[in-house]
N, CA, C, O and CB atoms as a CASP TS submission, in Angstrom:
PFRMAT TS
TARGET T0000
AUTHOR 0000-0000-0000
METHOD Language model
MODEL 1
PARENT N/A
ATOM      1  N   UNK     1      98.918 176.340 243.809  1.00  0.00           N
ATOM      2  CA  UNK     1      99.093 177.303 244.896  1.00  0.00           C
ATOM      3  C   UNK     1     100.578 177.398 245.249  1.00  0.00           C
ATOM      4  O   UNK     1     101.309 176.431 245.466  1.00  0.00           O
ATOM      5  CB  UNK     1      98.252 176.894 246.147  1.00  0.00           C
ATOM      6  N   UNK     2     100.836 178.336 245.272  1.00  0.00           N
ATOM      7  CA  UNK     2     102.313 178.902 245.731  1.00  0.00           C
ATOM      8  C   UNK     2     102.862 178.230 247.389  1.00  0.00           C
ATOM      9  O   UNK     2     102.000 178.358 248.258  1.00  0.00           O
ATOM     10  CB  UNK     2     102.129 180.868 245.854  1.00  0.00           C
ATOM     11  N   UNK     3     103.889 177.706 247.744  1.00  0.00           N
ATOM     12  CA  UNK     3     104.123 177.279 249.216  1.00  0.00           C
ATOM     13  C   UNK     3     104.514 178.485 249.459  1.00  0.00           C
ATOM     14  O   UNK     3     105.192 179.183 248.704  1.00  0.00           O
ATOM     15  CB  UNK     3     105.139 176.081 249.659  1.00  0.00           C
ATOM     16  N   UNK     4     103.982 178.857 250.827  1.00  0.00           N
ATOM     17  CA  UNK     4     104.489 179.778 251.456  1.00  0.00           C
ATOM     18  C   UNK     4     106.035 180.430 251.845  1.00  0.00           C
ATOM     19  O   UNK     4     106.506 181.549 252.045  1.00  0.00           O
ATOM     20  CB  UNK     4     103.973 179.497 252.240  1.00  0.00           C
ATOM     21  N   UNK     5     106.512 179.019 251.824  1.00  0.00           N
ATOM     22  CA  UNK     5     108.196 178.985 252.355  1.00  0.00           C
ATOM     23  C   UNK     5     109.043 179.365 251.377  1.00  0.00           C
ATOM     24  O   UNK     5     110.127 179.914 251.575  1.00  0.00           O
ATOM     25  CB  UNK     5     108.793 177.538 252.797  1.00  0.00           C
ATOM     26  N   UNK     6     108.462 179.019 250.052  1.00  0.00           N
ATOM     27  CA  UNK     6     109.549 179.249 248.824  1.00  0.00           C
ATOM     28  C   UNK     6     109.022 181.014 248.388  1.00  0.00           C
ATOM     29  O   UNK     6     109.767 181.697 247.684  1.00  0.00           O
ATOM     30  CB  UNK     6     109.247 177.771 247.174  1.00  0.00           C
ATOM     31  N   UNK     7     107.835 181.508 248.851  1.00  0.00           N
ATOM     32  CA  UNK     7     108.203 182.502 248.642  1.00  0.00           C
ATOM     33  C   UNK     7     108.631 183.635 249.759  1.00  0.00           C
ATOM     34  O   UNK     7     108.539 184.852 249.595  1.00  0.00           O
ATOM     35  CB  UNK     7     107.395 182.745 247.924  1.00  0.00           C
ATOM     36  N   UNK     8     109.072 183.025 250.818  1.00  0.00           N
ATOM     37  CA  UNK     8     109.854 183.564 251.819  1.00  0.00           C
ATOM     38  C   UNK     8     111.395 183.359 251.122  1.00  0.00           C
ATOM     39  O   UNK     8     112.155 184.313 250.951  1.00  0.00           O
ATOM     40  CB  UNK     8     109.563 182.764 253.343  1.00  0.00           C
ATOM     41  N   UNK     9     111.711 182.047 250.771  1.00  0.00           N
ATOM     42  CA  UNK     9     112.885 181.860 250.108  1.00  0.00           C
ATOM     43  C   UNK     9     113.484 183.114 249.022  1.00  0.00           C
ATOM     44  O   UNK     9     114.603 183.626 249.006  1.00  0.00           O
ATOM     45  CB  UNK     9     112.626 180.565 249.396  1.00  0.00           C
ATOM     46  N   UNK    10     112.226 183.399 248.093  1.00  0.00           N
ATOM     47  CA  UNK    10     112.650 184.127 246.968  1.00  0.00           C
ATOM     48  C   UNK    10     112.964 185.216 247.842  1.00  0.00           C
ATOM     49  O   UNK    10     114.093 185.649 247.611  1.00  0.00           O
ATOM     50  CB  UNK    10     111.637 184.374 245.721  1.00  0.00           C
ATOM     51  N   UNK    11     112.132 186.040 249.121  1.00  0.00           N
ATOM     52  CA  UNK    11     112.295 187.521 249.278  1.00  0.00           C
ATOM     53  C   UNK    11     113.539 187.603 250.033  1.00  0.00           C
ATOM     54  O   UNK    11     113.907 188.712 250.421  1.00  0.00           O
ATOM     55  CB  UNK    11     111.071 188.276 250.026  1.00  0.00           C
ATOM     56  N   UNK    12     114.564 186.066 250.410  1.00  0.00           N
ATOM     57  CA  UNK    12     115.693 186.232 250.811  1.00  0.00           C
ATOM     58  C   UNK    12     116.345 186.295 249.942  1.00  0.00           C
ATOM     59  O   UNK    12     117.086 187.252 249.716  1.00  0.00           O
ATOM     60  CB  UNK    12     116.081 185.568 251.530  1.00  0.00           C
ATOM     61  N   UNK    13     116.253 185.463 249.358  1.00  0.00           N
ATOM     62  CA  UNK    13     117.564 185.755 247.887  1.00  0.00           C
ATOM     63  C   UNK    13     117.571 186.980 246.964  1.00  0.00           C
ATOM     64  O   UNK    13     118.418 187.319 246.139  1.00  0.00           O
ATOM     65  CB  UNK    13     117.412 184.560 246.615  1.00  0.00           C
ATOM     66  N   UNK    14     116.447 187.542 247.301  1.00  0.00           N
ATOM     67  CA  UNK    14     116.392 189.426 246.719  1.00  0.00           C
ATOM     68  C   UNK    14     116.747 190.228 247.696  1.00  0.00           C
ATOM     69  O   UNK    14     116.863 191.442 247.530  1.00  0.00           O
ATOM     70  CB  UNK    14     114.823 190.153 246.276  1.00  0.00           C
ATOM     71  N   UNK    15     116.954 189.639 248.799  1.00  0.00           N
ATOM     72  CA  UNK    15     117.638 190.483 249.552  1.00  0.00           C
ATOM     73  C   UNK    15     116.893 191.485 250.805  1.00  0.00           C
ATOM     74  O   UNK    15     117.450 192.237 251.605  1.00  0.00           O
ATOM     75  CB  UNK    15     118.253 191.246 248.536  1.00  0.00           C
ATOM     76  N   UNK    16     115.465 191.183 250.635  1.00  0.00           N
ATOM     77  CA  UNK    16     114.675 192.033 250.733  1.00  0.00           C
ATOM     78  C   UNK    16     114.000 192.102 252.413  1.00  0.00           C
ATOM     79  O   UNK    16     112.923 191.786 252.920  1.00  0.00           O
ATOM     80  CB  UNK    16     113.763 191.743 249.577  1.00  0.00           C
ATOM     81  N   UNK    17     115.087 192.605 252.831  1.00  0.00           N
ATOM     82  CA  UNK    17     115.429 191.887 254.306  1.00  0.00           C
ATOM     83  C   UNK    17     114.857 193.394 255.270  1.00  0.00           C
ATOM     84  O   UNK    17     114.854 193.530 256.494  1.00  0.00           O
ATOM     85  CB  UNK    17     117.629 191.348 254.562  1.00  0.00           C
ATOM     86  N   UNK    18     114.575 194.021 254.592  1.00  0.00           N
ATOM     87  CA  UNK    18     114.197 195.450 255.300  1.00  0.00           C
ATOM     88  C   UNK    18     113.215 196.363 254.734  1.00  0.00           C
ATOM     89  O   UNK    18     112.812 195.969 253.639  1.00  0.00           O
ATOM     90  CB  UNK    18     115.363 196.297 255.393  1.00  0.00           C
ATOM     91  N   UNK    19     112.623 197.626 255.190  1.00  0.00           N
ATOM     92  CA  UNK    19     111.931 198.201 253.828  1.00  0.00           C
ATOM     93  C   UNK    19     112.595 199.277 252.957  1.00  0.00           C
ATOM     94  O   UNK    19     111.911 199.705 252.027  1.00  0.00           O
ATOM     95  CB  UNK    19     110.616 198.824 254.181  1.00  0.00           C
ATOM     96  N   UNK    20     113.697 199.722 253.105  1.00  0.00           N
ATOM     97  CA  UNK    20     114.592 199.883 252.450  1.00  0.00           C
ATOM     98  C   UNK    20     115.056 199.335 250.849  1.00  0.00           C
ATOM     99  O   UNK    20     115.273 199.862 249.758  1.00  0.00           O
ATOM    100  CB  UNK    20     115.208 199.613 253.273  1.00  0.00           C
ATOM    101  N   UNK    21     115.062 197.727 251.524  1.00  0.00           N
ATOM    102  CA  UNK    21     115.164 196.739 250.305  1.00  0.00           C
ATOM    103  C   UNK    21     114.017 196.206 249.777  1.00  0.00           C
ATOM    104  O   UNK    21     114.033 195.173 249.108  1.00  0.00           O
ATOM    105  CB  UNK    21     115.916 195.620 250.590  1.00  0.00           C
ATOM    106  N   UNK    22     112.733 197.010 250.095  1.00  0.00           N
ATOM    107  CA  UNK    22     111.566 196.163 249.607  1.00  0.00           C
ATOM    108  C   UNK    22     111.411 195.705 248.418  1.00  0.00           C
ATOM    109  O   UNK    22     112.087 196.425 247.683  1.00  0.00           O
ATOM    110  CB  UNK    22     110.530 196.696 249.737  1.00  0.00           C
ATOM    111  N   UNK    23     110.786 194.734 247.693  1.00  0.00           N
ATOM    112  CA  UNK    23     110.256 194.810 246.341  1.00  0.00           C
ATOM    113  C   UNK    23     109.187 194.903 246.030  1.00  0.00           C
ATOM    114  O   UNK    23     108.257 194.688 246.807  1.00  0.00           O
ATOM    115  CB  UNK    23     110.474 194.057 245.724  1.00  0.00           C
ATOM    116  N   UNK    24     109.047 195.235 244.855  1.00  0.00           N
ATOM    117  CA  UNK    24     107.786 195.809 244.422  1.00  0.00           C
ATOM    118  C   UNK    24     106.685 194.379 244.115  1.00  0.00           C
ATOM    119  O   UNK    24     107.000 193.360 243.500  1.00  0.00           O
ATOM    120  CB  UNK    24     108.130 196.856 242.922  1.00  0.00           C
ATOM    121  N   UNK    25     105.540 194.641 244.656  1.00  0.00           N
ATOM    122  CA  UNK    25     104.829 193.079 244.409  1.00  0.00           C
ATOM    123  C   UNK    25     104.506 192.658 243.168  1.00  0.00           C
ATOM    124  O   UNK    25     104.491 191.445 242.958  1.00  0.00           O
ATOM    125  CB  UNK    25     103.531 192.888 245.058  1.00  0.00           C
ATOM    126  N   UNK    26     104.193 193.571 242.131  1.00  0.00           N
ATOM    127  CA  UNK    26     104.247 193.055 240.457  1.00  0.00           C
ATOM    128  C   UNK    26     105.404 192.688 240.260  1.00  0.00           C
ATOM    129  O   UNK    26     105.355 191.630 239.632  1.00  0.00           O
ATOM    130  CB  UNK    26     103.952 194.081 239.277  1.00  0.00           C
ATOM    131  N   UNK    27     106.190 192.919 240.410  1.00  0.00           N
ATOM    132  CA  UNK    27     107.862 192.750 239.660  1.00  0.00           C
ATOM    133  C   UNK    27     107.797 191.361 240.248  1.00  0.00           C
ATOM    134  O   UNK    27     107.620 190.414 239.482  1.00  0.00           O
ATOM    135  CB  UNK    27     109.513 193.949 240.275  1.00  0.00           C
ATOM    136  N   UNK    28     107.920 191.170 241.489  1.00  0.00           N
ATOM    137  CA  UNK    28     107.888 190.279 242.385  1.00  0.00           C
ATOM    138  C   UNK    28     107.052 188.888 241.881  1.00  0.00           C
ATOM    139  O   UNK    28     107.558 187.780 241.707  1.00  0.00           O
ATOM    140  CB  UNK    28     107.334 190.970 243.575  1.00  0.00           C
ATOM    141  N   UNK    29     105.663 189.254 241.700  1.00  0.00           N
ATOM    142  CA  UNK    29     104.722 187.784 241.118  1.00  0.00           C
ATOM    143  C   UNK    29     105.593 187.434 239.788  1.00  0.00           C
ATOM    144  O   UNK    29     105.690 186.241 239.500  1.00  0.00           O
ATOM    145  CB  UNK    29     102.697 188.164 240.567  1.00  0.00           C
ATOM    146  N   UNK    30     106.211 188.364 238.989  1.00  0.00           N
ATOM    147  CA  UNK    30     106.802 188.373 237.579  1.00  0.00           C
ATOM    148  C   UNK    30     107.939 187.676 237.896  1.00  0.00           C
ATOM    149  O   UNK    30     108.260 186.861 237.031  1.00  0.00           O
ATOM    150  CB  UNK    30     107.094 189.798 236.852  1.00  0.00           C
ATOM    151  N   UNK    31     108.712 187.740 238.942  1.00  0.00           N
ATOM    152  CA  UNK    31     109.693 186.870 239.299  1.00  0.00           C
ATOM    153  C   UNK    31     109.741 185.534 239.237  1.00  0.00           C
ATOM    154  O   UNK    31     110.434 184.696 238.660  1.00  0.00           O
ATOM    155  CB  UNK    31     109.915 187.053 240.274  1.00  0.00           C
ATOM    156  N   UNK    32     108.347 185.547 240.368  1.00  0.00           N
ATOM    157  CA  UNK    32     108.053 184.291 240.243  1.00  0.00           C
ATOM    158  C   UNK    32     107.450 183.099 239.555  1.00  0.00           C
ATOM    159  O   UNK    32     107.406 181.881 239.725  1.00  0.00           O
ATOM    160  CB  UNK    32     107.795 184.296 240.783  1.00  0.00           C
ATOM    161  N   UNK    33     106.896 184.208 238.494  1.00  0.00           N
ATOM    162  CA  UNK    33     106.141 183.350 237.585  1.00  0.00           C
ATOM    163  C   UNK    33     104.631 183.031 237.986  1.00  0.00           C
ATOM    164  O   UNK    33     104.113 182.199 237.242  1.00  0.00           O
ATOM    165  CB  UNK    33     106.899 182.059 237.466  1.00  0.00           C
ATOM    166  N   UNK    34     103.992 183.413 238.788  1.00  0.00           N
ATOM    167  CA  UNK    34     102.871 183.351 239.354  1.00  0.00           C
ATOM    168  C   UNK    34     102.046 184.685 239.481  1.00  0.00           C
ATOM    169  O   UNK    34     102.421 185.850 239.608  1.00  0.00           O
ATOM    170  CB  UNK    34     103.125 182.785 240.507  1.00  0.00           C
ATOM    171  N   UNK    35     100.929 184.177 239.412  1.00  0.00           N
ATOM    172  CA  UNK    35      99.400 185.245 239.014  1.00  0.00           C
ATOM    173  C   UNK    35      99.438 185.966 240.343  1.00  0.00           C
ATOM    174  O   UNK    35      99.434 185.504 241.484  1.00  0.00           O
ATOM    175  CB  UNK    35      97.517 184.287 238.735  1.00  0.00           C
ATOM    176  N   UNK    36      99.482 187.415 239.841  1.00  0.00           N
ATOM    177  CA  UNK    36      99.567 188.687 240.804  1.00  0.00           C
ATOM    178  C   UNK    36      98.846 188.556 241.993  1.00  0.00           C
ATOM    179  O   UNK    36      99.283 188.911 243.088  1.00  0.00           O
ATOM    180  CB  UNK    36      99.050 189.944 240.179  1.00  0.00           C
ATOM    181  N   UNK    37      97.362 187.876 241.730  1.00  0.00           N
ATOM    182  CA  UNK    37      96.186 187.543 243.050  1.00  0.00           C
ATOM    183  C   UNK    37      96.779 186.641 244.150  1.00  0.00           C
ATOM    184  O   UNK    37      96.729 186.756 245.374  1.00  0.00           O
ATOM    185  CB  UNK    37      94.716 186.631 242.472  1.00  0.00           C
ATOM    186  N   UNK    38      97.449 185.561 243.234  1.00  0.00           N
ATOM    187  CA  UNK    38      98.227 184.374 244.131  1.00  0.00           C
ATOM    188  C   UNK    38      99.232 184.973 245.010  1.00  0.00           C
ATOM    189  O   UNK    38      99.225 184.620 246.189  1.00  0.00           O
ATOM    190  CB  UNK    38      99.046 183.248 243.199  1.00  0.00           C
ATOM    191  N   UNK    39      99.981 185.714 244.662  1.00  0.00           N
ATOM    192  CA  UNK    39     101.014 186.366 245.496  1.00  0.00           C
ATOM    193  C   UNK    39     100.531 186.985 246.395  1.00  0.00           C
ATOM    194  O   UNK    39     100.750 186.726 247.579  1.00  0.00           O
ATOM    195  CB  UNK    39     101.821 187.177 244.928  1.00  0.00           C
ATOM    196  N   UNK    40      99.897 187.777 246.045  1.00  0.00           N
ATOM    197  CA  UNK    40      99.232 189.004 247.059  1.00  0.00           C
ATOM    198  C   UNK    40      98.348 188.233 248.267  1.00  0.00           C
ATOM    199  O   UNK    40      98.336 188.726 249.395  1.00  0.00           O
ATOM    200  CB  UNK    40      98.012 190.172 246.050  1.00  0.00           C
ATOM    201  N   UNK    41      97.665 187.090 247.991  1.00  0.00           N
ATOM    202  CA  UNK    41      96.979 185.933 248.524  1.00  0.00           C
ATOM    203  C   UNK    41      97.757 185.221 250.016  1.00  0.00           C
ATOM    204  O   UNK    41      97.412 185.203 251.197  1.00  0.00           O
ATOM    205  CB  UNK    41      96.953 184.823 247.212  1.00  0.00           C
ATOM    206  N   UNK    42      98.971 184.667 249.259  1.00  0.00           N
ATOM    207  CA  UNK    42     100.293 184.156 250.123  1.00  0.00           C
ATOM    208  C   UNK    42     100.623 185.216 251.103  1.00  0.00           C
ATOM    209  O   UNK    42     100.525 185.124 252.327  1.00  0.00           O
ATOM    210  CB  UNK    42     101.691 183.881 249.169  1.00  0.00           C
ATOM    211  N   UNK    43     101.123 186.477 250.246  1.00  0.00           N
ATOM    212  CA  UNK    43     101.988 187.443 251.478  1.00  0.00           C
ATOM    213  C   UNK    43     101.004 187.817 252.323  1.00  0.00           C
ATOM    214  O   UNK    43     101.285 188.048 253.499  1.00  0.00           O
ATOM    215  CB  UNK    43     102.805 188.923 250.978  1.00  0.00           C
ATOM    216  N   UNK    44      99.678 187.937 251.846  1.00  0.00           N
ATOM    217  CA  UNK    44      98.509 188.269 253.007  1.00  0.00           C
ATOM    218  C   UNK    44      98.655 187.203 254.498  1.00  0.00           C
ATOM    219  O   UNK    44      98.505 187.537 255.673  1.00  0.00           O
ATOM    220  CB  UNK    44      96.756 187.920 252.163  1.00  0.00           C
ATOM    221  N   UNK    45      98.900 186.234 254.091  1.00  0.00           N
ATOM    222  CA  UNK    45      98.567 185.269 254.838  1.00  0.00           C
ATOM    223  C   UNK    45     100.098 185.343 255.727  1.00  0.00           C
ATOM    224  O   UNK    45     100.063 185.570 256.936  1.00  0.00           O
ATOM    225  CB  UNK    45      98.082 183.842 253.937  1.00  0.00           C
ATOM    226  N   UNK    46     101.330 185.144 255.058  1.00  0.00           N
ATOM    227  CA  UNK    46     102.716 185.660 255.750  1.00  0.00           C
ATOM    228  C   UNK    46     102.653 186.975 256.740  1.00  0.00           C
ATOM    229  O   UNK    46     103.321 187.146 257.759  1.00  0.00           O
ATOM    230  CB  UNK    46     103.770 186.066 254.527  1.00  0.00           C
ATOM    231  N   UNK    47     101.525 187.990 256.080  1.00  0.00           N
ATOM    232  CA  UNK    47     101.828 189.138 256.765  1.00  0.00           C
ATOM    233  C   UNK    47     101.167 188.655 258.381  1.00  0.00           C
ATOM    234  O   UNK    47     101.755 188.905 259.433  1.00  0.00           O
ATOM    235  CB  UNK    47     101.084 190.600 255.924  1.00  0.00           C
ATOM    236  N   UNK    48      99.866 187.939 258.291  1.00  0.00           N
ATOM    237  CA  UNK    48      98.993 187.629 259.323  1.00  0.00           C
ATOM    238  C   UNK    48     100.458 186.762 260.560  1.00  0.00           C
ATOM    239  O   UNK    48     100.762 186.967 261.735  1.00  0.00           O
ATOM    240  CB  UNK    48      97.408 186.411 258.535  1.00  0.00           C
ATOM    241  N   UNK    49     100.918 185.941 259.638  1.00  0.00           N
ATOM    242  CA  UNK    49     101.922 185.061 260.809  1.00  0.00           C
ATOM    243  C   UNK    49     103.281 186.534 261.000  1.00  0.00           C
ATOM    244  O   UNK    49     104.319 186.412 261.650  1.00  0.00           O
ATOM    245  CB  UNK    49     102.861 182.949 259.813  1.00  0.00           C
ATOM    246  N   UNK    50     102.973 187.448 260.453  1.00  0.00           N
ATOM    247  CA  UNK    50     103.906 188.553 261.021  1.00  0.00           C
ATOM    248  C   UNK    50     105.536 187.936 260.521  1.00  0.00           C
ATOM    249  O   UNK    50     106.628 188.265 260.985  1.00  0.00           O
ATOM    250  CB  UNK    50     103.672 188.703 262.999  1.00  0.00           C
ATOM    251  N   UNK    51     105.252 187.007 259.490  1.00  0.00           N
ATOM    252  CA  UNK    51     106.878 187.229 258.653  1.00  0.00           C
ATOM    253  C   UNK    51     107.291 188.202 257.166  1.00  0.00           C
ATOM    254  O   UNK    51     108.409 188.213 256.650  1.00  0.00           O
ATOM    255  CB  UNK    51     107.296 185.620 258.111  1.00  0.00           C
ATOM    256  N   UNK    52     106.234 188.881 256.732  1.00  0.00           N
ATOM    257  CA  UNK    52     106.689 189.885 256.013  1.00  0.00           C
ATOM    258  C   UNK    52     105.634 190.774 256.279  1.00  0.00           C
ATOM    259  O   UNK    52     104.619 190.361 256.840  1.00  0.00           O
ATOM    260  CB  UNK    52     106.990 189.603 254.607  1.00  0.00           C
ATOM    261  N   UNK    53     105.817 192.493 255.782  1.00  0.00           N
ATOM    262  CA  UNK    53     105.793 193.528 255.501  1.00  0.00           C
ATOM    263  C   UNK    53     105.426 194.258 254.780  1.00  0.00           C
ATOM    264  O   UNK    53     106.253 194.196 253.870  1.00  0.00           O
ATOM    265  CB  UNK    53     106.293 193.670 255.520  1.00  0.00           C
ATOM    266  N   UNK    54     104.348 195.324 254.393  1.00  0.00           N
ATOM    267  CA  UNK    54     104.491 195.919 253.060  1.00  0.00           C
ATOM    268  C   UNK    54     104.898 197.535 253.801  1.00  0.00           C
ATOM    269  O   UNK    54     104.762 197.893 254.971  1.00  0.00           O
ATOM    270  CB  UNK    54     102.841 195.762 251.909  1.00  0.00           C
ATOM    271  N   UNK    55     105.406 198.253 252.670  1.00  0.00           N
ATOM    272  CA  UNK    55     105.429 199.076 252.340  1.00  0.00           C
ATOM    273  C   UNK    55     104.807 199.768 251.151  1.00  0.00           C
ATOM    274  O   UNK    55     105.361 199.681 250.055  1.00  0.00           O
ATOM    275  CB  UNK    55     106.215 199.034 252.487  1.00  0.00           C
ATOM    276  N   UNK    56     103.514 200.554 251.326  1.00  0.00           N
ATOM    277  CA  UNK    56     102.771 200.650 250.095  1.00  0.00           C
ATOM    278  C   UNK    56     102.518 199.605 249.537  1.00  0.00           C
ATOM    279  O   UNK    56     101.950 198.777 250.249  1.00  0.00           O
ATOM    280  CB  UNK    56     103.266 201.330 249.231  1.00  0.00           C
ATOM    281  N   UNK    57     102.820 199.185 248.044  1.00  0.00           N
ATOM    282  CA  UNK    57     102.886 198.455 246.961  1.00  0.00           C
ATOM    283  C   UNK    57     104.601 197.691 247.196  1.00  0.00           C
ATOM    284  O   UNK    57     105.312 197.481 246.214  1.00  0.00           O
ATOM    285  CB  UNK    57     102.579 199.545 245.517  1.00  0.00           C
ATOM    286  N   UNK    58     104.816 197.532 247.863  1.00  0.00           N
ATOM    287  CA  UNK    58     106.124 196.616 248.215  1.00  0.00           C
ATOM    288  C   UNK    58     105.979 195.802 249.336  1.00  0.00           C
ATOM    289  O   UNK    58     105.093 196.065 250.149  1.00  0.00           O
ATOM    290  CB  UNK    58     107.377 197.420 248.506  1.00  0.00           C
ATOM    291  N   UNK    59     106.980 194.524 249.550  1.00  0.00           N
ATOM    292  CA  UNK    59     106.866 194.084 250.267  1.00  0.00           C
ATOM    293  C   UNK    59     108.396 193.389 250.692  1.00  0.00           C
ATOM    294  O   UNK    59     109.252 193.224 249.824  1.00  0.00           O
ATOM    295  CB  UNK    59     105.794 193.542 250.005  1.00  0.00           C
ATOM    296  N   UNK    60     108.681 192.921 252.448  1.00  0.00           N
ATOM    297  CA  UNK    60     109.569 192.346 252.428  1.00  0.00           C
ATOM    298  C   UNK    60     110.151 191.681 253.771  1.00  0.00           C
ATOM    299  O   UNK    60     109.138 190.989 253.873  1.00  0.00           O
ATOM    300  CB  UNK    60     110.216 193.081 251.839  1.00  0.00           C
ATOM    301  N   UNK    61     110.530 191.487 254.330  1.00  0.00           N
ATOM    302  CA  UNK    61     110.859 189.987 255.289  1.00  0.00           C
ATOM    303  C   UNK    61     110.778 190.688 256.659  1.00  0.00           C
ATOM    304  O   UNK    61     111.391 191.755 256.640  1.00  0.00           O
ATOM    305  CB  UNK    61     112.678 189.064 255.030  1.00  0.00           C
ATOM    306  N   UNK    62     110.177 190.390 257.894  1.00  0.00           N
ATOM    307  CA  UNK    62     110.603 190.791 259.166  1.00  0.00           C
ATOM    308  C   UNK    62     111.380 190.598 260.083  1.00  0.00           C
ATOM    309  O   UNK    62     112.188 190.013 259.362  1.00  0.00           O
ATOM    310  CB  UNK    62     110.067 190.775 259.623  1.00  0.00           C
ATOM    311  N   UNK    63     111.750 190.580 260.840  1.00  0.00           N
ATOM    312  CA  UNK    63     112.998 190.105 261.695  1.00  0.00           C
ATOM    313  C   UNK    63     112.422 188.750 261.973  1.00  0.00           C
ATOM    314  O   UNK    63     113.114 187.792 262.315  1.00  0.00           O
ATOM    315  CB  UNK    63     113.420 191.057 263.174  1.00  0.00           C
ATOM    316  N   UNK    64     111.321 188.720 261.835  1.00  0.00           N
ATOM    317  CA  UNK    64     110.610 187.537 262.558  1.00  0.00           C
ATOM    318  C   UNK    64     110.776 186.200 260.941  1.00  0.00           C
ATOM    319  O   UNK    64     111.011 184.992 260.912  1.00  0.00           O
ATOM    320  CB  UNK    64     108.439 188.189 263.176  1.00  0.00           C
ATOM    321  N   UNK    65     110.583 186.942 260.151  1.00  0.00           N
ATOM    322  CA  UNK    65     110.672 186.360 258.835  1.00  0.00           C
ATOM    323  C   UNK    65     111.657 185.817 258.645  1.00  0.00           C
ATOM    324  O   UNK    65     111.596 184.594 258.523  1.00  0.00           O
ATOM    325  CB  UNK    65     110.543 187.069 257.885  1.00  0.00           C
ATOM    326  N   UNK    66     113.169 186.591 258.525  1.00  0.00           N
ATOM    327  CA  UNK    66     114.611 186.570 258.594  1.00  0.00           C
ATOM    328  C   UNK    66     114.698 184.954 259.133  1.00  0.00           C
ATOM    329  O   UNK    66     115.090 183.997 258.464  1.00  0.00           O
ATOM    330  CB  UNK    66     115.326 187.881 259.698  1.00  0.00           C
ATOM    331  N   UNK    67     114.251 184.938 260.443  1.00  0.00           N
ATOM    332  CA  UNK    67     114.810 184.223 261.711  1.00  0.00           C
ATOM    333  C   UNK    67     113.697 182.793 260.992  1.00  0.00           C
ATOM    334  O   UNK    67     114.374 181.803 260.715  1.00  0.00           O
ATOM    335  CB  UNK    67     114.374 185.177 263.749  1.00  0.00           C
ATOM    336  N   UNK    68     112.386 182.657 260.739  1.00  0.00           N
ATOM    337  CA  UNK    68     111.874 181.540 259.660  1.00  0.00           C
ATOM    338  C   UNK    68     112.797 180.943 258.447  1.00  0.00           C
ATOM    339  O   UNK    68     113.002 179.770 258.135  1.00  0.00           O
ATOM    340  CB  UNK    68     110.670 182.170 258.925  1.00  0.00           C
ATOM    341  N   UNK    69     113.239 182.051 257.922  1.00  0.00           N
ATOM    342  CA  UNK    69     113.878 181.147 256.727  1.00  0.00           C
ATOM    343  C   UNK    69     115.167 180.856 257.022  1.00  0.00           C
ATOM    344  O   UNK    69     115.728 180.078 256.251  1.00  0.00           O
ATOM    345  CB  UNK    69     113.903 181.799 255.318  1.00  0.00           C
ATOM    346  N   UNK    70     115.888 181.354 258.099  1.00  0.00           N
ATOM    347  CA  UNK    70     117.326 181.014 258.804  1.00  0.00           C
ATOM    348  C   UNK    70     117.107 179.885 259.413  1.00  0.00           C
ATOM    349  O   UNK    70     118.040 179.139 259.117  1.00  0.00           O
ATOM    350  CB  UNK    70     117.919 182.031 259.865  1.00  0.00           C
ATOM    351  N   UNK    71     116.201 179.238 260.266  1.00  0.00           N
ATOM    352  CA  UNK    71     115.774 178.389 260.558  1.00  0.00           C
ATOM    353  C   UNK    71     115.362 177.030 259.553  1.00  0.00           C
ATOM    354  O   UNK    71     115.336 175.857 259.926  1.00  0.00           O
ATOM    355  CB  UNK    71     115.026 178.961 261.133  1.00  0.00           C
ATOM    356  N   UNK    72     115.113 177.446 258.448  1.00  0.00           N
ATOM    357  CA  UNK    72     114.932 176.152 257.845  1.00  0.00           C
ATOM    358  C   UNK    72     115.833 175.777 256.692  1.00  0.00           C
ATOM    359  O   UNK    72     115.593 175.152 255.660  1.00  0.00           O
ATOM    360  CB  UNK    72     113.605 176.058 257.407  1.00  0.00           C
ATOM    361  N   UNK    73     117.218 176.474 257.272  1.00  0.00           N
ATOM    362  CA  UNK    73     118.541 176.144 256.507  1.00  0.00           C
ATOM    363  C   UNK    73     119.799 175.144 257.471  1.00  0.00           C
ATOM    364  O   UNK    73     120.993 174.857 257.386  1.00  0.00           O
ATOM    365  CB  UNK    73     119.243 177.803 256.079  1.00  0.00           C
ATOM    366  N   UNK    74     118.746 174.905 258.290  1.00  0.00           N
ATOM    367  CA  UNK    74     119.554 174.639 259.805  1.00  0.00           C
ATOM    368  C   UNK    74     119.228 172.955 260.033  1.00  0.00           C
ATOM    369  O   UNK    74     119.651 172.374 261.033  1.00  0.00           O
ATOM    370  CB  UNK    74     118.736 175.794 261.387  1.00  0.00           C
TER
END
């Protein structure tokens, strides 16, 4: 199972800080190396704690998200 935090990690280091910058969620599981269901599984569960976003078939960090993974660099 994927940790939740590292894939908050990845959607910072893509940058994907707005929906503007979203990424696309296939490209995205392909990034990570992990099964498309698993991803989609995780961000479901991120979206519920209201730290990421979709747009359509994209997805990407909320202010609320931002301020989670800024926080655990601290």
């Amino acid at each position: 199972m994927l940790d939740p935090f590292d894939v908050l990690k990845a959607l910072h280091a893509l940058a994907a800080v707005d929906e503007v910058r979203a990424v696309d969620i296939e490209k995205f599981a392909r990034i990570l190396g992990a099964p498309l269901e698993e991803v989609k599984e995780v961000l479901g569960t991120l979206s519920k704690m209201e730290y990421v976003s979709f747009s359509g078939e994209k997805v990407y960090l909320t202010e609320i998200g931002v301020l989670k993974i800024s926080s655990l660099f601290c």
